[in-house]
N, C-alpha and C positions, 0 to 999 in steps of 0.2 A: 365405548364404541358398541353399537346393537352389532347383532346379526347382518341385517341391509348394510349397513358399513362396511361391511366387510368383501363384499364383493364393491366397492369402489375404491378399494386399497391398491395405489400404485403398488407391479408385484404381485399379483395376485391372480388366479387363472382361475375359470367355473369348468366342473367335470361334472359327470351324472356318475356315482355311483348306484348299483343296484336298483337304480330308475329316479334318484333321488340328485338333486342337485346341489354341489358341497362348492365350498370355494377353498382353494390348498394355495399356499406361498410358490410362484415361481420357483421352479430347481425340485419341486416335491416328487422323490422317487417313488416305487411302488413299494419298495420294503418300508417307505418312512413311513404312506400309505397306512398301511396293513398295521403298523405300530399307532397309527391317531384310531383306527374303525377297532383297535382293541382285538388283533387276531394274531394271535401267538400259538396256533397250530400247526406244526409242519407241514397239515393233511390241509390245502388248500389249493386252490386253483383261481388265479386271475385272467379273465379276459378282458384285454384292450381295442377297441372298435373291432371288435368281432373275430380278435386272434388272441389264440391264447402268448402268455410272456411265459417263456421258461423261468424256474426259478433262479436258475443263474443266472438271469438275466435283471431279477429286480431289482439288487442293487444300484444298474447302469440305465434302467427302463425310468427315465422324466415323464414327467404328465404335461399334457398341452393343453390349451384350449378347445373345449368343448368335446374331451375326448368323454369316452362312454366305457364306464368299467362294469364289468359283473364280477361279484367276488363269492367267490361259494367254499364256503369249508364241511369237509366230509365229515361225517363221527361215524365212528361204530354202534354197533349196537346189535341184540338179537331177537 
């Protein structure tokens, strides 16, 4: 199955992360999220159409169609 296949998958939802356009499985939470984009920092912050998701909220937080995520992880540094 390409890429274009994959957003004609029964099940399947389009989101913009980070200005980009992903397609994620129905039911796909923010934490599951954040485990496909490879972000295992606790130092992170997600926005979903334009409010931030508590992190205790990621778990319970589904993605919809056409939502609009921004994902930013902090680092340190001096």
């Amino acid at each position: 199955m390409s890429n274009s296949d994959s957003f004609a998958t029964v099940g399947s939802i389009r989101v913009r992360v980070n200005g980009d356009a992903r397609s994620f499985p129905a039911g796909t939470s923010i934490s599951a999220l954040l485990g496909v984009l490879g972000v295992s920092t606790p130092r992170v912050a997600v926005e979903r159409n334009r409010a931030i998701v508590p992190k205790a909220a990621y778990e319970s937080t589904f993605l919809e169609e056409n939502d609009e995520l921004e994902v930013v992880e902090f680092v340190g540094g001096g």
